[in-house]
Every structure is written in structure tokens, then in C-alpha cells.
OpenMM code with the backbone's topology and positions (N, CA, C; nanometers):
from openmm import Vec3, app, unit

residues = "UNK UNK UNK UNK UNK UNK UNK UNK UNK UNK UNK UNK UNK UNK UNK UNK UNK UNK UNK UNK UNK UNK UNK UNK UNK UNK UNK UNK UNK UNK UNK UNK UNK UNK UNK UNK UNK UNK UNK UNK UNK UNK UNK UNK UNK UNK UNK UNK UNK UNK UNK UNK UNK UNK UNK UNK UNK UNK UNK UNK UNK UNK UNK UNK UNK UNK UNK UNK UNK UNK UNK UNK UNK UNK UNK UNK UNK UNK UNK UNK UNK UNK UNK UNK UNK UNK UNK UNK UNK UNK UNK UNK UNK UNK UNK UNK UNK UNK UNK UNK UNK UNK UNK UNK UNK UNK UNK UNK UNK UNK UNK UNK UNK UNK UNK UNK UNK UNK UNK UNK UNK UNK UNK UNK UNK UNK UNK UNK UNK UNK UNK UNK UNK UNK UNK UNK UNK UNK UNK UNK UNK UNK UNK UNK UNK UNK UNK UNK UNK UNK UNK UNK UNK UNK UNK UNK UNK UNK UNK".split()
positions = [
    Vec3(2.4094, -6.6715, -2.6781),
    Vec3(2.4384, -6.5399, -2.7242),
    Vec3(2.3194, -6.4742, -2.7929),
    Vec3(2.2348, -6.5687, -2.8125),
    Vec3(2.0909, -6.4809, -2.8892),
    Vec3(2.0222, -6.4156, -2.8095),
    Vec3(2.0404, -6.4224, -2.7047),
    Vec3(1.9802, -6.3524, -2.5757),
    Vec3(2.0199, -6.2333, -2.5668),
    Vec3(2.1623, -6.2048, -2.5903),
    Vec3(2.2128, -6.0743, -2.5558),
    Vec3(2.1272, -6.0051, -2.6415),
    Vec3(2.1328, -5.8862, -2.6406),
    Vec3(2.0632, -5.7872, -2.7198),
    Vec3(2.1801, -5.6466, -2.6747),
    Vec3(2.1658, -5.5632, -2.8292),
    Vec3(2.2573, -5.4531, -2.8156),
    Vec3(2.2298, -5.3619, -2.7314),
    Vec3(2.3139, -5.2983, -2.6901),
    Vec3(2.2844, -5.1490, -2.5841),
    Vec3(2.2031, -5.0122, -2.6632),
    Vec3(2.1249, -4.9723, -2.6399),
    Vec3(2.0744, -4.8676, -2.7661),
    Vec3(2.1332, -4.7287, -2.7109),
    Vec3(2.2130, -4.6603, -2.7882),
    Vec3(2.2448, -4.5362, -2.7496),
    Vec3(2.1789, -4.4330, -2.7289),
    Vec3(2.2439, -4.3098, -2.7264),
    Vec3(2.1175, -4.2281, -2.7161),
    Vec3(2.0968, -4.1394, -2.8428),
    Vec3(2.0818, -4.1958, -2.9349),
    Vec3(2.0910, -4.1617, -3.0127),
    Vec3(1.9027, -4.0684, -3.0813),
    Vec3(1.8551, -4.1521, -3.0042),
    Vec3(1.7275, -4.1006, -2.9510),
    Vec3(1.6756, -3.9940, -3.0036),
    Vec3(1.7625, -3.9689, -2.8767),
    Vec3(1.7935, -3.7901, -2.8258),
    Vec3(1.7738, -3.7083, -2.9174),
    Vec3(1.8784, -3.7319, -3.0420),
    Vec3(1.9119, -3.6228, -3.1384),
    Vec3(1.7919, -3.5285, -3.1649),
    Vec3(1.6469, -3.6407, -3.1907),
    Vec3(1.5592, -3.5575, -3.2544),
    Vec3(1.4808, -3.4478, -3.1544),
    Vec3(1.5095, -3.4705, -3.0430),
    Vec3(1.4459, -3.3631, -2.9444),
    Vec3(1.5249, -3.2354, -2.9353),
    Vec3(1.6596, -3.3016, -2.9012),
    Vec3(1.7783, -3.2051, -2.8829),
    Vec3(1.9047, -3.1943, -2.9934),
    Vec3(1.8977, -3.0628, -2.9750),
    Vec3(1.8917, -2.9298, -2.9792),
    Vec3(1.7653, -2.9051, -3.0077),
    Vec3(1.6622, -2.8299, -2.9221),
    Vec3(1.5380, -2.7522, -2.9816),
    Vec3(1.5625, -2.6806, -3.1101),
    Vec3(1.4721, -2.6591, -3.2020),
    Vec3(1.4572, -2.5709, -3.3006),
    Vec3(1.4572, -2.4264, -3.2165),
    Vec3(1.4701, -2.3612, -3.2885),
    Vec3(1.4833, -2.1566, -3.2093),
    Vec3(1.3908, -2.1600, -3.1696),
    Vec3(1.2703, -2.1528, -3.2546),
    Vec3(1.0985, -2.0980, -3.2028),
    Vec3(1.0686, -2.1770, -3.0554),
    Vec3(1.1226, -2.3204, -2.9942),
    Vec3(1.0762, -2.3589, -2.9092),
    Vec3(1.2137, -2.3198, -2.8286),
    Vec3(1.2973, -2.2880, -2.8192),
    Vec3(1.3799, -2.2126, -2.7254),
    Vec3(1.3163, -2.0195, -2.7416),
    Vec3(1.2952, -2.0257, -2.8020),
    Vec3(1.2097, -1.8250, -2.7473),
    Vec3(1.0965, -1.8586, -2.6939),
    Vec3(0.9882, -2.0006, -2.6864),
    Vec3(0.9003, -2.0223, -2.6326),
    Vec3(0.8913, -2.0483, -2.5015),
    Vec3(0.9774, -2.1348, -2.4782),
    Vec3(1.1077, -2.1720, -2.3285),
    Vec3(1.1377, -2.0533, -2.2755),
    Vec3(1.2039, -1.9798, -2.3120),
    Vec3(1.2854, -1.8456, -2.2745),
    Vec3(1.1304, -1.7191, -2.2245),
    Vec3(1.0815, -1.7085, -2.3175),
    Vec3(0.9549, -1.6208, -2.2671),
    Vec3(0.8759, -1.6454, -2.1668),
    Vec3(0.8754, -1.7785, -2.1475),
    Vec3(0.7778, -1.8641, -2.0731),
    Vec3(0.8289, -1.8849, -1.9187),
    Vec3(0.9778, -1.8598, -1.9348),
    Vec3(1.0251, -1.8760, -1.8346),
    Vec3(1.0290, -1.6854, -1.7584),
    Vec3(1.0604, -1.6359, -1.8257),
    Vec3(1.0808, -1.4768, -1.8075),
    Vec3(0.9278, -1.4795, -1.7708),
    Vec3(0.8296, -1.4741, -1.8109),
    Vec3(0.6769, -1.4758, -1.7371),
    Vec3(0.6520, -1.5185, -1.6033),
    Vec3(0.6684, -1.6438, -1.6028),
    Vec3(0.6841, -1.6906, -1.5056),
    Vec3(0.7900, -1.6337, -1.3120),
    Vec3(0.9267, -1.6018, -1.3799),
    Vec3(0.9666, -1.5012, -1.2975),
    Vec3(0.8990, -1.3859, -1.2661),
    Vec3(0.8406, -1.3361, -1.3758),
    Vec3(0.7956, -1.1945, -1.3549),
    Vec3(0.6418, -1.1991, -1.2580),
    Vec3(0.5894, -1.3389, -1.2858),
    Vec3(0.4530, -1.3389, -1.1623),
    Vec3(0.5115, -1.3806, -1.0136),
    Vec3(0.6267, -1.4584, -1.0393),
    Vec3(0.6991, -1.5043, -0.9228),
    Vec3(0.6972, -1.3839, -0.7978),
    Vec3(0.8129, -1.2368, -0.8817),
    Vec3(0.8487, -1.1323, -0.8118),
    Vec3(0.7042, -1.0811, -0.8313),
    Vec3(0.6155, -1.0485, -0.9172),
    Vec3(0.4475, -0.9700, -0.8390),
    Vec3(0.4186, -1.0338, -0.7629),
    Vec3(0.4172, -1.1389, -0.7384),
    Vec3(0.3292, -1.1976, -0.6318),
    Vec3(0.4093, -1.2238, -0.4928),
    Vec3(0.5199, -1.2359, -0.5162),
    Vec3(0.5789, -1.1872, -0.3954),
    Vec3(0.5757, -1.0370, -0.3564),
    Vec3(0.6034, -0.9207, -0.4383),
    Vec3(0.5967, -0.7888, -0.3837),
    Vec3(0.4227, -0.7941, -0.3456),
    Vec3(0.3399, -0.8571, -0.3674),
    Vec3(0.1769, -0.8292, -0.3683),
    Vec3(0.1548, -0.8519, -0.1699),
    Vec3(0.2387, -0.9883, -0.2272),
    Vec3(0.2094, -1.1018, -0.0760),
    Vec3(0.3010, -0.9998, 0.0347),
    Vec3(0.4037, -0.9527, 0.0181),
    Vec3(0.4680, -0.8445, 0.0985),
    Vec3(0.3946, -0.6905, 0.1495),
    Vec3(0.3399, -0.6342, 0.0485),
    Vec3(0.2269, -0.5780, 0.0717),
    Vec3(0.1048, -0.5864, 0.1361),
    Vec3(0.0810, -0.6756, 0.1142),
    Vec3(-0.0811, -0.7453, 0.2082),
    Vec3(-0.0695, -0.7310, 0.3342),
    Vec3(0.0981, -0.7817, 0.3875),
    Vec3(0.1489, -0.7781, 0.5013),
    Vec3(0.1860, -0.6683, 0.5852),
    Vec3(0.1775, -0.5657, 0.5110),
    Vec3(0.2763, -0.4663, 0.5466),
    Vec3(0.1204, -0.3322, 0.6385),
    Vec3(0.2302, -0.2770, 0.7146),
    Vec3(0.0753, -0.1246, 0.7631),
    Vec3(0.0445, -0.0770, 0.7242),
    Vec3(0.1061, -0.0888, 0.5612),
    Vec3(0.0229, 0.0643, 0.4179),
    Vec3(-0.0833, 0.0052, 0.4277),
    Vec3(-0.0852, -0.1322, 0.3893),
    Vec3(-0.2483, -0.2023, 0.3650),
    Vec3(-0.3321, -0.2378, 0.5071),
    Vec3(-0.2985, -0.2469, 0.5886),
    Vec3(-0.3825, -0.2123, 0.6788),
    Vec3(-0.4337, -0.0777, 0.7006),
    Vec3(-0.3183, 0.0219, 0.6819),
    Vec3(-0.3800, 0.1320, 0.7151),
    Vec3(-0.4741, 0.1750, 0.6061),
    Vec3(-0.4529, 0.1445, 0.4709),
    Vec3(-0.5266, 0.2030, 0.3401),
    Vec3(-0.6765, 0.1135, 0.3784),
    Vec3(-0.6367, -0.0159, 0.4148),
    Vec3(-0.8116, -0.1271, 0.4808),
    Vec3(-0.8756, -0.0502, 0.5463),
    Vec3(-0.7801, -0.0030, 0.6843),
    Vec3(-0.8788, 0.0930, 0.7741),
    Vec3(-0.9509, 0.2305, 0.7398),
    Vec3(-0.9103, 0.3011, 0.6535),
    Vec3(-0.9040, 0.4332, 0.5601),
    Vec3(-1.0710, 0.4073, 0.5171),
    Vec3(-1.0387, 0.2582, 0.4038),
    Vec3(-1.1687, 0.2824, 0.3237),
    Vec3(-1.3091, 0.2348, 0.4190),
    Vec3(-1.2858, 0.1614, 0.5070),
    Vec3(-1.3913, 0.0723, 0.6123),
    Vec3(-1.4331, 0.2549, 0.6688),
    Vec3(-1.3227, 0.3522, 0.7235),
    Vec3(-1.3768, 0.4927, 0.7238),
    Vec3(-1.4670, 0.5458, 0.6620),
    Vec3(-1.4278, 0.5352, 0.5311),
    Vec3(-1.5078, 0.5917, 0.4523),
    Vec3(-1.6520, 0.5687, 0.4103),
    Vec3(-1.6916, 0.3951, 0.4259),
    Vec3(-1.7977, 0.3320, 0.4123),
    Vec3(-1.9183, 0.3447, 0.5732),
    Vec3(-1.8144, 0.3983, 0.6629),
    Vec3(-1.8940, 0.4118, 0.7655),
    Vec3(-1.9456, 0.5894, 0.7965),
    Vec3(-1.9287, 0.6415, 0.7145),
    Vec3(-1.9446, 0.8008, 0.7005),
    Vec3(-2.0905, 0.7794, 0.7390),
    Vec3(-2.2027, 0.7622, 0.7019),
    Vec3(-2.3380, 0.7840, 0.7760),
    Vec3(-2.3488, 0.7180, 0.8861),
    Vec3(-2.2871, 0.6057, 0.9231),
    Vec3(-2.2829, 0.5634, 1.0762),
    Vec3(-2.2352, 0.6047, 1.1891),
    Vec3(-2.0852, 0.6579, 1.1641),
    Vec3(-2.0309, 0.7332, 1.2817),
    Vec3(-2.0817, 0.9028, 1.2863),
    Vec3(-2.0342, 0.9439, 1.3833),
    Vec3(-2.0495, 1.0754, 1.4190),
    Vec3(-1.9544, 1.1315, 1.3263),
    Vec3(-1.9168, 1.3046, 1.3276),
    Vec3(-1.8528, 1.3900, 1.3091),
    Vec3(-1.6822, 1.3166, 1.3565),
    Vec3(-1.7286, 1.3548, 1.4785),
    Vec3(-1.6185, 1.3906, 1.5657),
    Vec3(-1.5689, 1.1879, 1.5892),
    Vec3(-1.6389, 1.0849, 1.5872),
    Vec3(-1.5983, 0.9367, 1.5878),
    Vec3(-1.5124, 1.0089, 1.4654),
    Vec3(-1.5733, 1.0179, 1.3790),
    Vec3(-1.4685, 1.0146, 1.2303),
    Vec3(-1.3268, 1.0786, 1.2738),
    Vec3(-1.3777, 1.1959, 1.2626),
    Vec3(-1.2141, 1.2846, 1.2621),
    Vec3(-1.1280, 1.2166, 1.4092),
    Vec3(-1.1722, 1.1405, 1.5092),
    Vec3(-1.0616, 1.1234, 1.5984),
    Vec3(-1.0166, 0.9458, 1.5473),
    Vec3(-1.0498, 0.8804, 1.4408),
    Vec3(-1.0066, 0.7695, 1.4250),
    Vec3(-0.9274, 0.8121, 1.3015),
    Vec3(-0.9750, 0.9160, 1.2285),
    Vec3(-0.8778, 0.9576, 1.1159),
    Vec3(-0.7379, 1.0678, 1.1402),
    Vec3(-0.7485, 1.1413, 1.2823),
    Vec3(-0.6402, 1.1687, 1.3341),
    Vec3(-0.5644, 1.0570, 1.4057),
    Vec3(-0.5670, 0.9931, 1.4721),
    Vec3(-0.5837, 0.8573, 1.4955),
    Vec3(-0.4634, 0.8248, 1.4044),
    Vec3(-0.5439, 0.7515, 1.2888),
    Vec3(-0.4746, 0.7068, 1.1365),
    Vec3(-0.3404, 0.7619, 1.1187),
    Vec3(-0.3403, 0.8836, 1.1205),
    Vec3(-0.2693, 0.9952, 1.0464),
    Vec3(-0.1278, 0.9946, 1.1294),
    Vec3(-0.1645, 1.0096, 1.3210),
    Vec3(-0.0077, 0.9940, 1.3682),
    Vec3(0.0710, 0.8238, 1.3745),
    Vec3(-0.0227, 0.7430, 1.3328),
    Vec3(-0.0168, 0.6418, 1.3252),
    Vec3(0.0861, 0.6424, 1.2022),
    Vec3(0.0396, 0.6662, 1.1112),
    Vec3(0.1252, 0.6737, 0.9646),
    Vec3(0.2438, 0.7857, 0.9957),
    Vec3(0.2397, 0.8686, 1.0498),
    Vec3(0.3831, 0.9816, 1.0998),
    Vec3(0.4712, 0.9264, 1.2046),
    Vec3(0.4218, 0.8353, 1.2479),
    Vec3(0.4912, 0.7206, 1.3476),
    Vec3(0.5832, 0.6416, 1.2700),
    Vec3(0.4680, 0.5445, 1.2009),
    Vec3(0.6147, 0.4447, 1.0821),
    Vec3(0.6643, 0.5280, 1.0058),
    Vec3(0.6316, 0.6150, 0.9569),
    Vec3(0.7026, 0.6615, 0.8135),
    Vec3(0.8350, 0.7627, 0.9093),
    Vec3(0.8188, 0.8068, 1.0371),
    Vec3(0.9351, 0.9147, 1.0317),
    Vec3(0.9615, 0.8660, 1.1586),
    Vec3(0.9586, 0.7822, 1.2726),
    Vec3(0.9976, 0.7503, 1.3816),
    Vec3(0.9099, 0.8113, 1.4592),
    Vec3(0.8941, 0.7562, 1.5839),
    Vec3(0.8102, 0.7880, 1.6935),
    Vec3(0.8733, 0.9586, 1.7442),
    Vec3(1.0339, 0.9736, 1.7759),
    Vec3(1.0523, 1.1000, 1.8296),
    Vec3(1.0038, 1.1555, 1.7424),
    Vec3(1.0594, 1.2121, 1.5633),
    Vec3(0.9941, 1.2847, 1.5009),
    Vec3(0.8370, 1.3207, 1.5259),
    Vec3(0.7819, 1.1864, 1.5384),
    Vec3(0.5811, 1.2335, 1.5350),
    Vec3(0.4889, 1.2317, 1.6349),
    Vec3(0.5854, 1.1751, 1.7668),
    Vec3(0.4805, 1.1161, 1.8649),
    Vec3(0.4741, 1.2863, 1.9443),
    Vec3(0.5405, 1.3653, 1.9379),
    Vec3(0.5602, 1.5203, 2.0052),
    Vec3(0.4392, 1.5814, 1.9454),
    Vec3(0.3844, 1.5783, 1.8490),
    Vec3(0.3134, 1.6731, 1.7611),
    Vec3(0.1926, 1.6182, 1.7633),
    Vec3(0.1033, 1.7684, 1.7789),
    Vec3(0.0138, 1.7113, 1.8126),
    Vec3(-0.0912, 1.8557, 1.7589),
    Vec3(-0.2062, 1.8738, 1.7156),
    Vec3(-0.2723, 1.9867, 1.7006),
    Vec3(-0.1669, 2.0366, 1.5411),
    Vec3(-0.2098, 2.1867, 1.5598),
    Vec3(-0.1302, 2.2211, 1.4619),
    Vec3(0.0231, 2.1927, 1.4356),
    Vec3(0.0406, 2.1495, 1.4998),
    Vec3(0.1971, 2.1215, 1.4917),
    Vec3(0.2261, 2.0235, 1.4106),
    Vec3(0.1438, 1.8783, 1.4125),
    Vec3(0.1191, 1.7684, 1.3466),
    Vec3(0.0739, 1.8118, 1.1866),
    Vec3(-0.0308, 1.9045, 1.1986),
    Vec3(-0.0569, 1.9502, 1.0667),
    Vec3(0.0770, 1.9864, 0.9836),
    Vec3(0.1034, 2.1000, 1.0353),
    Vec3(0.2133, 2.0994, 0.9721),
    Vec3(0.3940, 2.0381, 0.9676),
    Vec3(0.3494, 1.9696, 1.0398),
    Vec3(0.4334, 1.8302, 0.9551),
    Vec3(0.4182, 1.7415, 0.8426),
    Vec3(0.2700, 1.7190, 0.8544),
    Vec3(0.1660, 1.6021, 0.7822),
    Vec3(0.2380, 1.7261, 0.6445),
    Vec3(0.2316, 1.8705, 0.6259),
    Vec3(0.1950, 1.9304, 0.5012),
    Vec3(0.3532, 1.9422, 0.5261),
    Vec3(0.4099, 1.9261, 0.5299),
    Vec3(0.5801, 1.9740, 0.5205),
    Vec3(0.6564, 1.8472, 0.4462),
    Vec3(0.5763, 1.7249, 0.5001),
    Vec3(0.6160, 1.5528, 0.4233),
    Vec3(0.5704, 1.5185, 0.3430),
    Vec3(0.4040, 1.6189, 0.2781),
    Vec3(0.3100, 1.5387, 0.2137),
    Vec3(0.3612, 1.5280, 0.0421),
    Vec3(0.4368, 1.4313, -0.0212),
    Vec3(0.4563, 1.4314, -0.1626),
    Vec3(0.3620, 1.5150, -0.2484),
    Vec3(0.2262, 1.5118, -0.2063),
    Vec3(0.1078, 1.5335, -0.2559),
    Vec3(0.0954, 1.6785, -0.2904),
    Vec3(0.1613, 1.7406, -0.1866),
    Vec3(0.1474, 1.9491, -0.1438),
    Vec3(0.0090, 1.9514, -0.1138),
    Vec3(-0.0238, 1.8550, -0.0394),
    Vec3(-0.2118, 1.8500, 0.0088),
    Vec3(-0.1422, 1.9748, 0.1592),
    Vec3(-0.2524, 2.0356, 0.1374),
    Vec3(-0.2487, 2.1914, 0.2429),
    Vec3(-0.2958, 2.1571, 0.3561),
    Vec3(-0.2685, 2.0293, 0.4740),
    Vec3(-0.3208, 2.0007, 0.5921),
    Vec3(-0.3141, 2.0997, 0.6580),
    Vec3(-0.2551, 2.2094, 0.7329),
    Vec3(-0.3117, 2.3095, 0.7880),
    Vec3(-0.4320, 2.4090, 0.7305),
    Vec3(-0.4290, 2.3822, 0.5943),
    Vec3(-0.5832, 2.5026, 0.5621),
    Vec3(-0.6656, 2.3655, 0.5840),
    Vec3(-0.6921, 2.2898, 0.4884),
    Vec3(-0.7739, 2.1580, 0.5118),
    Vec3(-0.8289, 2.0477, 0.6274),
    Vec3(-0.6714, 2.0782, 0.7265),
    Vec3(-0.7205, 1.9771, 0.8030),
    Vec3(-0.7827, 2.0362, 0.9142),
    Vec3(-0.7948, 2.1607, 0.9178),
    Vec3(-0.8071, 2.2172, 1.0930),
    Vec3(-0.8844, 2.0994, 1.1752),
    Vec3(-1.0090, 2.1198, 1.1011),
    Vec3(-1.1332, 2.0358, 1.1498),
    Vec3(-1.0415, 1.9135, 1.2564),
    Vec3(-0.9363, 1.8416, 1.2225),
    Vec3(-0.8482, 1.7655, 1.2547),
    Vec3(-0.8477, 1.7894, 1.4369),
    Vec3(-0.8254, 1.9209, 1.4626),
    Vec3(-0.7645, 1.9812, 1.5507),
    Vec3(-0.8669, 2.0550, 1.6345),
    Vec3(-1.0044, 2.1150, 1.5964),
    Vec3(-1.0818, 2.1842, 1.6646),
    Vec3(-1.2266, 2.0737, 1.7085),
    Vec3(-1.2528, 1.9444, 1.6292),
    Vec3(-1.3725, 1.8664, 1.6179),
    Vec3(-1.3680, 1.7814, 1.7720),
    Vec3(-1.2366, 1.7549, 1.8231),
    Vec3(-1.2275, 1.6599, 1.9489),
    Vec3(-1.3355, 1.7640, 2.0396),
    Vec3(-1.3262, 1.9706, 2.0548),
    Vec3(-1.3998, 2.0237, 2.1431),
    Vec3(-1.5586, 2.0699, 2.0745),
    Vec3(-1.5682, 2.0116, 1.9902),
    Vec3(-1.6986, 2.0273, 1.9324),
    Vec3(-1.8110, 1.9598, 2.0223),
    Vec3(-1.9055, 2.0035, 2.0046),
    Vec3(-2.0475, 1.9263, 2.0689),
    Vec3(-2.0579, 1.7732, 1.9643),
    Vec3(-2.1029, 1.7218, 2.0049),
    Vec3(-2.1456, 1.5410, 1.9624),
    Vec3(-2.2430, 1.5823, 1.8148),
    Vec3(-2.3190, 1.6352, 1.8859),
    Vec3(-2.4623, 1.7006, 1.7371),
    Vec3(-2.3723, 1.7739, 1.6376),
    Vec3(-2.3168, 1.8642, 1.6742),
    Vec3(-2.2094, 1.9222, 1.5590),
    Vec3(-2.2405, 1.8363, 1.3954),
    Vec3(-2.3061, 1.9210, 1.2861),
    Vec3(-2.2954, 1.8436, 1.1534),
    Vec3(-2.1805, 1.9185, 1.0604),
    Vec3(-2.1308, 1.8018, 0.9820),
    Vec3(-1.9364, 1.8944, 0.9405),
    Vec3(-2.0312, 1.8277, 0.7932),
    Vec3(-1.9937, 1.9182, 0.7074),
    Vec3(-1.9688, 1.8500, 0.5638),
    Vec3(-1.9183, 1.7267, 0.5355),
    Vec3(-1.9431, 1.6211, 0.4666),
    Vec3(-1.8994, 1.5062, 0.4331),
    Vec3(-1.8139, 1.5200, 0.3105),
    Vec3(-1.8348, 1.6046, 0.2455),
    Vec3(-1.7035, 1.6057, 0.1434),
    Vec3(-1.5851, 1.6844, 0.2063),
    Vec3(-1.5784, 1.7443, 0.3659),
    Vec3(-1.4113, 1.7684, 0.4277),
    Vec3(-1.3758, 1.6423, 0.4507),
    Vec3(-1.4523, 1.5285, 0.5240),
    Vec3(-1.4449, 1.4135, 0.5114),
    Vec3(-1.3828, 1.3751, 0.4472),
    Vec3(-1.4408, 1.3335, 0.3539),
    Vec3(-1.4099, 1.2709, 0.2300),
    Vec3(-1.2785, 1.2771, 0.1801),
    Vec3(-1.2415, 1.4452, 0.1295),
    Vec3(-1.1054, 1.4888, 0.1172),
    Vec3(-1.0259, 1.4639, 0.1877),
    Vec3(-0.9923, 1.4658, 0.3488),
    Vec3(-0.9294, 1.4430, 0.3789),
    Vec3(-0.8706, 1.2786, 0.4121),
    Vec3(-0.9717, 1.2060, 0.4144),
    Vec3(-0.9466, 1.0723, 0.3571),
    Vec3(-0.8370, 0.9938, 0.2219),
    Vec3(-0.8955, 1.0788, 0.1168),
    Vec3(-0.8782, 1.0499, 0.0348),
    Vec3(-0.6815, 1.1065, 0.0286),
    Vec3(-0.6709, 1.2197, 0.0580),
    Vec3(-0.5688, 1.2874, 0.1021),
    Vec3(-0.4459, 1.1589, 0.1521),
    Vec3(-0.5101, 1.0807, 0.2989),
    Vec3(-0.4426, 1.0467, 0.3430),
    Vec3(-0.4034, 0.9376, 0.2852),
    Vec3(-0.4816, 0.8878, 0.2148),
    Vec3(-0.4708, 0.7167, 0.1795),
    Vec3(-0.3555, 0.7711, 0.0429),
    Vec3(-0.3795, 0.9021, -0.0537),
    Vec3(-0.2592, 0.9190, -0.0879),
    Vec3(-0.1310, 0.9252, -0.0378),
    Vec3(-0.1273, 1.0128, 0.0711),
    Vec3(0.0272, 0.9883, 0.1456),
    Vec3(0.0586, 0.8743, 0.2021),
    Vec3(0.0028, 0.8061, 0.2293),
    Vec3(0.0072, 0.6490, 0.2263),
    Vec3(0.0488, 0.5913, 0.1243),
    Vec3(0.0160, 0.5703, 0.0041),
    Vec3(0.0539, 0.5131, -0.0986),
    Vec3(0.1321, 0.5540, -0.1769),
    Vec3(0.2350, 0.7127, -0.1801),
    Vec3(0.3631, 0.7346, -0.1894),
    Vec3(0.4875, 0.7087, -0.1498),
    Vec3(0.5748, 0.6618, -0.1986),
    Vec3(0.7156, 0.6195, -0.0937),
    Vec3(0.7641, 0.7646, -0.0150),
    Vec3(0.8471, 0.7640, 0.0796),
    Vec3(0.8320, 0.8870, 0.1437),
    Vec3(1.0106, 0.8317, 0.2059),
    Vec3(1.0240, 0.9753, 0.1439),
    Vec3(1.2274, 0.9804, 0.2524),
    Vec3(1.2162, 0.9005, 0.3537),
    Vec3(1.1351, 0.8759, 0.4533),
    Vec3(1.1744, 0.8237, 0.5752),
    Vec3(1.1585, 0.6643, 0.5841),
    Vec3(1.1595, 0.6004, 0.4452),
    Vec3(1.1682, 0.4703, 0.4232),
    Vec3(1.2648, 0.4152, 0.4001),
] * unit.nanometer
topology = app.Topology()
chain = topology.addChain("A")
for resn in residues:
    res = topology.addResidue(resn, chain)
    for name in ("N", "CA", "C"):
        topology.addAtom(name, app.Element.getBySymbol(name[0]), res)
């Protein structure tokens, strides 16, 4: 019988459990953090994925290539862009019809922004019959870039 030895309870325990408060709000915060990078980094990783960020990728790679391309390369990859984005955001029947001014003023009828694509964008619409040499300002460029990558990065009714 000297062999046996008693069972030890858990009596242990006591001193761990129940936490004191300060290390349950430490627990509790720590855990709420943790969720909260959980859901950013999932909405981030959903994003990455999605055609805003491709299209906003393709936008700025535009913009960095402004002394390399032409006039008219620019404005037909940034019209391009533009029914591309009036495609997902409102369905193909709504955007795939429009085309020239017509598109403009759609682009300015949806734009959250009240960006004035028919005064602003003509260039949009007249640069495809331009000569190749043709030199356009780089800040219509610019603006209208910048323009788009905003309506891009607004949520929009047709989501």
C-alpha cells in the first residue's frame, strides 16, 4: 500500500482560473484585434482579386507610360478602360450600345463624382480620327485618368 499514492485534484487550477479582470479585457481586446485583421485582410485579399484593382493597376501603369505612348495609344486604351468599367458596373446591354458621345454621357449621368465627361472627355471621342503626330496636353490626360480611377473606386447603384 506504500506504493499507492493519492490522486491530486485539480485543485491546481484555482490559481489560474478564474482570470483576474485586467487579463480577461486583455483576452477580450486581443481577441477583437485579431478578428478585426482577420475581416481586413480578407476584404484586402477580396479586393486584390476583384476588376477595380486590376482596372485601378491598369489606370496607373497608364499613367506612368504618358511619355512613351502616343496621344491617341493613350486615349484608345483609356476609352478602352472606361467601357470596360460601364460593362461590370451596369451590364453589357446598358454599355456595350454606347459608344462616342453617347458613352460620355452615360459615363457623366453615373459618375458619383459630377466629373463633366462630355465637356472633358471629348478628346475621348474625336483622338481615334486624329493624325498619329497630333500633340494633346498631358494634363487632359492626366485628368481624365485620374477622373476614372475615381469612378472606379466609388460604389455605384449597379453593384
Amino acid at each position: 500500500m506504500d506504493e499507492l499514492k493519492d490522486i491530486r485534484g485539480i485543485s491546481y487550477l484555482e490559481s489560474i482560473w478564474p482570470l483576474a479582470y485586467g487579463w480577461q479585457v486583455v483576452i477580450g481586446i486581443s481577441t477583437l484585434v485579431l478578428v478585426i485583421l482577420i475581416i481586413w485582410g480578407y476584404k484586402k485579399y477580396k479586393f486584390l482579386l476583384s476588376w477595380e484593382y486590376k482596372i485601378l493597376k491598369s489606370l496607373s501603369k497608364l499613367r506612368r507610360d504618358l511619355e512613351i505612348l502616343s496621344a491617341k495609344q493613350l486615349f484608345e486604351q483609356l476609352s478602352y478602360y472606361l467601357r470596360l468599367i460601364l460593362i461590370k458596373e451596369y451590364g453589357r446591354k446598358a454599355a456595350a450600345s454606347k459608344s462616342g458621345r453617347s458613352m460620355l454621357i452615360l459615363l457623366e449621368e453615373r459618375d458619383p463624382n459630377g466629373f463633366k465627361w462630355s465637356q472633358e472627355g471629348v478628346l475621348l471621342t474625336s483622338v481615334p480620327y486624329m493624325p498619329k503626330d497630333k500633340k494633346i496636353d498631358k494634363a487632359v490626360i492626366i485628368r481624365l485618368i485620374e477622373a476614372t480611377k475615381k469612378f472606379v473606386q466609388v460604389p455605384h447603384a449597379g453593384q
